[in-house]
VMD Tcl script that builds the backbone (N, CA, C; Angstrom):
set m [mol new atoms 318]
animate dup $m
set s [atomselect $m all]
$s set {name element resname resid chain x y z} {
  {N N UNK 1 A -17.413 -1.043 -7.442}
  {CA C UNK 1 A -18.626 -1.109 -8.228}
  {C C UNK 1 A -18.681 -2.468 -8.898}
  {N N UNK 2 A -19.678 -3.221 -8.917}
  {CA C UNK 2 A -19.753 -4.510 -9.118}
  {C C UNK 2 A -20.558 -4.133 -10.778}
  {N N UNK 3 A -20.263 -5.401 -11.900}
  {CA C UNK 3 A -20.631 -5.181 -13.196}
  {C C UNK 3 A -22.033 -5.071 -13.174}
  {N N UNK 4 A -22.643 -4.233 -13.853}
  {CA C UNK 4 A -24.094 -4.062 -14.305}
  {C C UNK 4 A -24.463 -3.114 -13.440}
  {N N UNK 5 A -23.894 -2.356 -12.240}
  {CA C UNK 5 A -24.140 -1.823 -11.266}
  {C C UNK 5 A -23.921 -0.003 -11.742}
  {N N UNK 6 A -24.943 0.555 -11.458}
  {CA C UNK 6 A -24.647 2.105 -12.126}
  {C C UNK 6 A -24.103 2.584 -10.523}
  {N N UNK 7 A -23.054 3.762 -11.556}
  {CA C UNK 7 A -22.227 4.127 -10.706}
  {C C UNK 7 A -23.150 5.260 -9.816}
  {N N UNK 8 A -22.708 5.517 -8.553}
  {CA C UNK 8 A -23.607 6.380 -7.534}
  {C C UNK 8 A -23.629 7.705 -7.767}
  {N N UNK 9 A -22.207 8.176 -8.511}
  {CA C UNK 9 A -21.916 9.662 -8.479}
  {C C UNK 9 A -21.911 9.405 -10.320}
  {N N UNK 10 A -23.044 10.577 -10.645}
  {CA C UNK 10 A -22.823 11.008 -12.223}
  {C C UNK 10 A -21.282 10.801 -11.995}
  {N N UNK 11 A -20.152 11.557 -12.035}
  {CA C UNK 11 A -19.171 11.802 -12.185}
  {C C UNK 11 A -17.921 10.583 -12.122}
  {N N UNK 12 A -19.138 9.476 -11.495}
  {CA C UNK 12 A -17.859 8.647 -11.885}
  {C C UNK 12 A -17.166 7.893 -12.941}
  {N N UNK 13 A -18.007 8.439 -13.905}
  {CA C UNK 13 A -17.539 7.543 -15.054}
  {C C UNK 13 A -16.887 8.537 -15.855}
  {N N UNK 14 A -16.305 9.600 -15.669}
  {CA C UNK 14 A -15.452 10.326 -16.014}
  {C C UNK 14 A -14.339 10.639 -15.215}
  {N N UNK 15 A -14.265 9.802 -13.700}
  {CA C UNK 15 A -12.912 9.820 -13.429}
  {C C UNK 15 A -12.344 8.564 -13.292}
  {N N UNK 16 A -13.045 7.579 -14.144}
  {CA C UNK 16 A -12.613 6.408 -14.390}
  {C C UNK 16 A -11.813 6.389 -15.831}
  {N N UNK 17 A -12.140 7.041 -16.430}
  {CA C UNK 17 A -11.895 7.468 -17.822}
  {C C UNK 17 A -10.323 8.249 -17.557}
  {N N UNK 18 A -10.219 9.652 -16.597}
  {CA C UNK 18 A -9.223 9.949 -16.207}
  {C C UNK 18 A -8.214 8.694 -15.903}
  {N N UNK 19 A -8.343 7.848 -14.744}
  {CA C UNK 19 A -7.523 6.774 -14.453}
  {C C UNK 19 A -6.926 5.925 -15.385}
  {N N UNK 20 A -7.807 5.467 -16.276}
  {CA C UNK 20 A -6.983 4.809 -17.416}
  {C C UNK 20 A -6.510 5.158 -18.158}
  {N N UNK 21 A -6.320 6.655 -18.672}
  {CA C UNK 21 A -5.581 7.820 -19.790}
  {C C UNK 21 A -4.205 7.306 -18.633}
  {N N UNK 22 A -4.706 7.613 -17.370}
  {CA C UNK 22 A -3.296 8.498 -17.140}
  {C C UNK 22 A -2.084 7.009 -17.188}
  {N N UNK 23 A -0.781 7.718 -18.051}
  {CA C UNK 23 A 0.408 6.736 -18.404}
  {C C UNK 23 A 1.751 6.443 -17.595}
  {N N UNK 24 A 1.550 6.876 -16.205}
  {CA C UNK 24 A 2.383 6.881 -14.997}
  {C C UNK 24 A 2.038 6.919 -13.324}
  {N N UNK 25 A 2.703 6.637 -12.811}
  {CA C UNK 25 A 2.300 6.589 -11.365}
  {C C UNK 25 A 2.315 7.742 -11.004}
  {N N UNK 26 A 3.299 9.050 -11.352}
  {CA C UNK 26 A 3.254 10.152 -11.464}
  {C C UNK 26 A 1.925 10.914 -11.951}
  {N N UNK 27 A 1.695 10.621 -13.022}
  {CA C UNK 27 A 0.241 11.746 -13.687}
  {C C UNK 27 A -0.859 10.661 -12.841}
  {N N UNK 28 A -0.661 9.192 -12.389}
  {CA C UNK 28 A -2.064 8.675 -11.751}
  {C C UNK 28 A -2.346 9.344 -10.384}
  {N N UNK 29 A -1.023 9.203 -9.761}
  {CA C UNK 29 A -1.428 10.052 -8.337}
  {C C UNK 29 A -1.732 11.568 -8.736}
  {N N UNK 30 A -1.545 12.744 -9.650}
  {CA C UNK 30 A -2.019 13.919 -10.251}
  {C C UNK 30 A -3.516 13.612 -9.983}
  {N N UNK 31 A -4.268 12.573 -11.057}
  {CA C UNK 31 A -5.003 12.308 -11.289}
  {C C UNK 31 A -5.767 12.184 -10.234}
  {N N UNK 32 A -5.574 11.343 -9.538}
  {CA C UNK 32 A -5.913 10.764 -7.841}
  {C C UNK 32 A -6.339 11.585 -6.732}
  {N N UNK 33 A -5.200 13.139 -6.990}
  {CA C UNK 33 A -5.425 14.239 -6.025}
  {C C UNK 33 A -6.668 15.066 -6.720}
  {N N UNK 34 A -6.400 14.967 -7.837}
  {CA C UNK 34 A -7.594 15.884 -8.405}
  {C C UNK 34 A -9.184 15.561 -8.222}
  {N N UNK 35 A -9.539 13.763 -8.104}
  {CA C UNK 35 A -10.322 12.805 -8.251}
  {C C UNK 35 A -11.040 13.875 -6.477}
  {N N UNK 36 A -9.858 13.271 -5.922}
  {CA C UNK 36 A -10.284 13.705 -4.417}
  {C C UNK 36 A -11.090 15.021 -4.439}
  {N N UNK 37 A -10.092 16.316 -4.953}
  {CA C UNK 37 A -10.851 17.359 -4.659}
  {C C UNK 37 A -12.262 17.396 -5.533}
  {N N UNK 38 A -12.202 16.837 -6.170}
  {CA C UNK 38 A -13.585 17.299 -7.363}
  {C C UNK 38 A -14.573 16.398 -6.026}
  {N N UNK 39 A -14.038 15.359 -5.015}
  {CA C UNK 39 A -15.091 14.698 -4.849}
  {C C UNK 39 A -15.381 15.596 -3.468}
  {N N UNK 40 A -14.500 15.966 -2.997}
  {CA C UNK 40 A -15.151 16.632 -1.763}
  {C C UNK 40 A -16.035 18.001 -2.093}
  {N N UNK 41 A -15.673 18.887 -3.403}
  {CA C UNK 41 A -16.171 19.955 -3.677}
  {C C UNK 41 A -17.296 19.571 -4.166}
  {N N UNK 42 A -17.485 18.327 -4.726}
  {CA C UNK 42 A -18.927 17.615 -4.695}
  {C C UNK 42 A -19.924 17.461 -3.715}
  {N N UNK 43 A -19.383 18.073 -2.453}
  {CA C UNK 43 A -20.085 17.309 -0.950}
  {C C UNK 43 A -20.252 15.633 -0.714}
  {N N UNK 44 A -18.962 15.514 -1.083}
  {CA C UNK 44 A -18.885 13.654 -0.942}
  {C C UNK 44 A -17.646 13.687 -0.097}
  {N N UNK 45 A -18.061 13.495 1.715}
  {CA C UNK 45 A -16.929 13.479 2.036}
  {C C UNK 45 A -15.232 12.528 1.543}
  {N N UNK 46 A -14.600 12.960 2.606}
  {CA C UNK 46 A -13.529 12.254 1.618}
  {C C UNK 46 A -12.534 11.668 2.949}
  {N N UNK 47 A -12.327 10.890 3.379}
  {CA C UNK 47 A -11.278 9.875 4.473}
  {C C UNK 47 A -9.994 9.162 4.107}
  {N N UNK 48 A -8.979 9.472 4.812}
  {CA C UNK 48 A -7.534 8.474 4.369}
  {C C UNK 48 A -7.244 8.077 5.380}
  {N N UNK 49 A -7.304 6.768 5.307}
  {CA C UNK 49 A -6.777 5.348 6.019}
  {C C UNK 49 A -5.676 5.957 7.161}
  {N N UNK 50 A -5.583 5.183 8.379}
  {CA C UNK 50 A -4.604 5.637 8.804}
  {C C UNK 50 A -3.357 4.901 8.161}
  {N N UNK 51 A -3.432 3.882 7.828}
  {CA C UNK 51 A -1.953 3.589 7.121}
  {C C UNK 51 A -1.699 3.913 5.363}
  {N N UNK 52 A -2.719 5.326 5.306}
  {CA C UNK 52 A -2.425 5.880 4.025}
  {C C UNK 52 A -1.442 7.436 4.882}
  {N N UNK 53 A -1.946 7.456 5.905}
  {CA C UNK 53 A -1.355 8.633 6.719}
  {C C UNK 53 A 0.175 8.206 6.985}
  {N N UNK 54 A 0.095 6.800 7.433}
  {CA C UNK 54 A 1.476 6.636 7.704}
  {C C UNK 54 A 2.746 6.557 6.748}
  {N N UNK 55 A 2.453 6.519 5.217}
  {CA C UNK 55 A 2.734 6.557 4.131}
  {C C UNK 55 A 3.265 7.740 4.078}
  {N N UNK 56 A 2.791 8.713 4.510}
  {CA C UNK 56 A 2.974 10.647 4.250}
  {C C UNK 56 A 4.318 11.279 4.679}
  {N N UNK 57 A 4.850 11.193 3.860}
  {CA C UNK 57 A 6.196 11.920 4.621}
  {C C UNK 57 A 6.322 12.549 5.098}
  {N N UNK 58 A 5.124 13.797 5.407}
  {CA C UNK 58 A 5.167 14.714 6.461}
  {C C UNK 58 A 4.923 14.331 7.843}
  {N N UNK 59 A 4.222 12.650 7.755}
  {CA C UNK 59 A 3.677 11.877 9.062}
  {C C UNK 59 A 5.309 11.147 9.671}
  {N N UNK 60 A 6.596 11.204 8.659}
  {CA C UNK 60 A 7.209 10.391 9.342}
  {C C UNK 60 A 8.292 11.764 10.295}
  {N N UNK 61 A 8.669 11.187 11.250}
  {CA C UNK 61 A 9.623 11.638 12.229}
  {C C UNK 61 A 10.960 11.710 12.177}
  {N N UNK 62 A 11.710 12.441 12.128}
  {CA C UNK 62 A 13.618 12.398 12.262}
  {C C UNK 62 A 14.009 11.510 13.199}
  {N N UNK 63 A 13.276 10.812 13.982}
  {CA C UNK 63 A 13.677 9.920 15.061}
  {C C UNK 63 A 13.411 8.791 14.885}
  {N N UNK 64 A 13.559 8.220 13.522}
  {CA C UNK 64 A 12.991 6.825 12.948}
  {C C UNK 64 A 14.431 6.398 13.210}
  {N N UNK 65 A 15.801 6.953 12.904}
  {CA C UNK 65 A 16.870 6.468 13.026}
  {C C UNK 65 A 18.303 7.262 13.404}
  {N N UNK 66 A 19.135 6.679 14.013}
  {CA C UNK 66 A 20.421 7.919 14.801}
  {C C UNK 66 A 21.540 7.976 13.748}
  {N N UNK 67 A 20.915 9.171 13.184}
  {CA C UNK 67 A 22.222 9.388 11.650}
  {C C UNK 67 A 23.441 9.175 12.098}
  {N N UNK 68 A 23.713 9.629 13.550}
  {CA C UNK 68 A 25.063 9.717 13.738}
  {C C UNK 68 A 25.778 8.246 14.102}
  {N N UNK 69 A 24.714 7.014 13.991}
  {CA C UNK 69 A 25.314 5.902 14.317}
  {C C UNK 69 A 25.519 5.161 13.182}
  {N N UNK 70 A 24.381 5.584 12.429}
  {CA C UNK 70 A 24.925 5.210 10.800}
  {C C UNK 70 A 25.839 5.800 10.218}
  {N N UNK 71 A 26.345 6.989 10.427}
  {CA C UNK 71 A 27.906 7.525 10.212}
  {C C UNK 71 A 28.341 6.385 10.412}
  {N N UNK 72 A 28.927 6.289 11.593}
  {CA C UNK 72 A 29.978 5.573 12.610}
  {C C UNK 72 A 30.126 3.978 11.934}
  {N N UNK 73 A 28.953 3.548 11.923}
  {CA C UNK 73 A 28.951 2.253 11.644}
  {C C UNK 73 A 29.900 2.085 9.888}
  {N N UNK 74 A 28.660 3.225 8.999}
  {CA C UNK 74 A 29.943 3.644 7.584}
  {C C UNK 74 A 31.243 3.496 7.417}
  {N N UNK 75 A 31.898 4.297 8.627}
  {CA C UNK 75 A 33.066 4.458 8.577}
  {C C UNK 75 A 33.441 3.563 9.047}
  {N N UNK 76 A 33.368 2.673 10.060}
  {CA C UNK 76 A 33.340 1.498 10.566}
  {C C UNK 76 A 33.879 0.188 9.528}
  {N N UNK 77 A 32.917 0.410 8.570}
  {CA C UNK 77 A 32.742 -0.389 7.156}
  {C C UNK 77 A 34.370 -0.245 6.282}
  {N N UNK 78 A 33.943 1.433 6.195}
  {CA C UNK 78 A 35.088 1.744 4.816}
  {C C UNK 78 A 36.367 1.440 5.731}
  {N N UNK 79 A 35.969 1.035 6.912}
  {CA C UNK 79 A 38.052 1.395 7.299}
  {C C UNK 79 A 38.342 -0.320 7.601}
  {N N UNK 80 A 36.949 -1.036 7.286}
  {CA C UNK 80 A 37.663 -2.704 7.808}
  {C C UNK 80 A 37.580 -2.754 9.043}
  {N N UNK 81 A 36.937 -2.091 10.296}
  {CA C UNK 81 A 37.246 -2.121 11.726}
  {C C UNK 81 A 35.620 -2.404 12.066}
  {N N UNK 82 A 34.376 -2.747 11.353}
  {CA C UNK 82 A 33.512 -3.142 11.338}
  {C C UNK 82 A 33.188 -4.424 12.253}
  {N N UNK 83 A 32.683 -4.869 13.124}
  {CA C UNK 83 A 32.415 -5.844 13.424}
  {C C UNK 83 A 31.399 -6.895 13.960}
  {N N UNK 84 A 30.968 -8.026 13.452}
  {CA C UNK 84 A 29.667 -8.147 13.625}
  {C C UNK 84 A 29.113 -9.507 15.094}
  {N N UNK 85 A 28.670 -9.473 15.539}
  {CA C UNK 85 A 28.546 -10.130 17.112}
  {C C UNK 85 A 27.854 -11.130 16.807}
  {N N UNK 86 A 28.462 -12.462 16.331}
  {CA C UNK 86 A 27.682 -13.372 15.287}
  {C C UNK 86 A 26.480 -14.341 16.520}
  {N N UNK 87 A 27.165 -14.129 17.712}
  {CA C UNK 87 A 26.005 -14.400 18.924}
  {C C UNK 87 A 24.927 -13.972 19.152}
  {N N UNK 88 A 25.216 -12.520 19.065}
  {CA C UNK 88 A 24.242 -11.864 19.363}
  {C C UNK 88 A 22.807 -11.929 18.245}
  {N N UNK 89 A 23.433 -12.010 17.359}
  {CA C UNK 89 A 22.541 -11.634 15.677}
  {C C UNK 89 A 21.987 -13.335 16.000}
  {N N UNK 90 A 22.273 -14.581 16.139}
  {CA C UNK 90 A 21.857 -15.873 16.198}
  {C C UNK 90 A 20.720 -15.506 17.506}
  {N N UNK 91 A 20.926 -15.124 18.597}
  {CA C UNK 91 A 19.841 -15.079 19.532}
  {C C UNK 91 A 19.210 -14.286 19.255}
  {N N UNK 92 A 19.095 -13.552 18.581}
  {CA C UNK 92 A 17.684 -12.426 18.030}
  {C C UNK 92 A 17.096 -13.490 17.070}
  {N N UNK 93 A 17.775 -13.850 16.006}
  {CA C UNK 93 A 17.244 -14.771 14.833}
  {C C UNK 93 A 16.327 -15.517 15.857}
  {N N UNK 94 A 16.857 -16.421 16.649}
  {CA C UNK 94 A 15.612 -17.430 17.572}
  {C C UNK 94 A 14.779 -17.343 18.336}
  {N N UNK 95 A 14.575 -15.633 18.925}
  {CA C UNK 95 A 14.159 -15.460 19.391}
  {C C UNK 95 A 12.637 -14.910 18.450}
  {N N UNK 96 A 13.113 -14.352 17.328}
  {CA C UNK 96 A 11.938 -13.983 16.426}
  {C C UNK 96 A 11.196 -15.175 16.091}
  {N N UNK 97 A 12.206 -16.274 15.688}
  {CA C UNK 97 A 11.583 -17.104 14.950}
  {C C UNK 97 A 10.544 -17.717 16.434}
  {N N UNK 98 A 10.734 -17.877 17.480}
  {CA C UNK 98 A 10.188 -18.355 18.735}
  {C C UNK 98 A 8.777 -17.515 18.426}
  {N N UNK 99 A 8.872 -16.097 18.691}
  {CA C UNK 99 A 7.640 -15.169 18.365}
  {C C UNK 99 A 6.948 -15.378 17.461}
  {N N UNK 100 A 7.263 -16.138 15.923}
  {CA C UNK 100 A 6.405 -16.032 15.170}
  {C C UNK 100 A 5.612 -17.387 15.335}
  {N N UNK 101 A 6.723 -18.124 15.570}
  {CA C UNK 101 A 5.520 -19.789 15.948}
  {C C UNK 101 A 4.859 -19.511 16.695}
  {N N UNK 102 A 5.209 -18.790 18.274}
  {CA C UNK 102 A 3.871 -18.733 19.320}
  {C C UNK 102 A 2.743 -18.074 18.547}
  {N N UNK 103 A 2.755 -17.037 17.645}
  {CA C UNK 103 A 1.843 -15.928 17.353}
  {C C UNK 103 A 1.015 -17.226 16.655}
  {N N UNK 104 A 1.658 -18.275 15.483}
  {CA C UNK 104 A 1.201 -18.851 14.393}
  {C C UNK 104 A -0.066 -20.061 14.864}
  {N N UNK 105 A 0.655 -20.324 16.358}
  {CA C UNK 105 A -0.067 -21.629 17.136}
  {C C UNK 105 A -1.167 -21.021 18.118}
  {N N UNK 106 A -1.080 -19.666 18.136}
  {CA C UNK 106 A -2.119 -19.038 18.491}
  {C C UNK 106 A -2.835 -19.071 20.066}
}
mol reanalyze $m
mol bondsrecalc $m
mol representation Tube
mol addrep $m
């Protein structure tokens, strides 16, 4: 909403009022969910981003990472038998950095 500009929904100037009471990220997102439903029970539809979806912890997957290699690697750590492939980690480094100049030079 740009200054001098009346707001579209009566109601929004009472959940603007909500937003700035509220004294945490905790009671703002409260606030936030509530904002939503009052607005859809308003008949104002209501849409979330897909990278508000991807945010959702119910959107993320058990297959983001192999617990059992992060064990291994742990123990790996705590016992000193850890070891790191200082070749390998240098040709990834140049190879990214290669990717980001091509992307940058377009």
């Amino acid at each position: 909403m740009k200054i001098g500009q009346k707001p579209e929904l009566p109601g929004a100037l009472a959940q603007a009022g909500l937003a700035k009471q509220a004294k945490s990220p905790a009671v703002a997102a409260e606030g936030a969910a509530k904002d939503a439903v009052a607005k859809s029970a308003a008949g104002v539809p209501v849409t979330v981003s897909m990278a508000a979806r991807a945010l959702s912890p119910s959107s993320r997957t058990t297959g983001d990472f192999d617990a059992s290699k992060v064990k291994s690697v742990r123990t790996a750590i705590e016992k000193g038998e850890f070891s790191v492939d200082a070749e390998a980690v240098a040709d990834r480094m140049l190879s990214n950095a290669q990717e980001i100049l091509s992307r940058s030079r377009g």
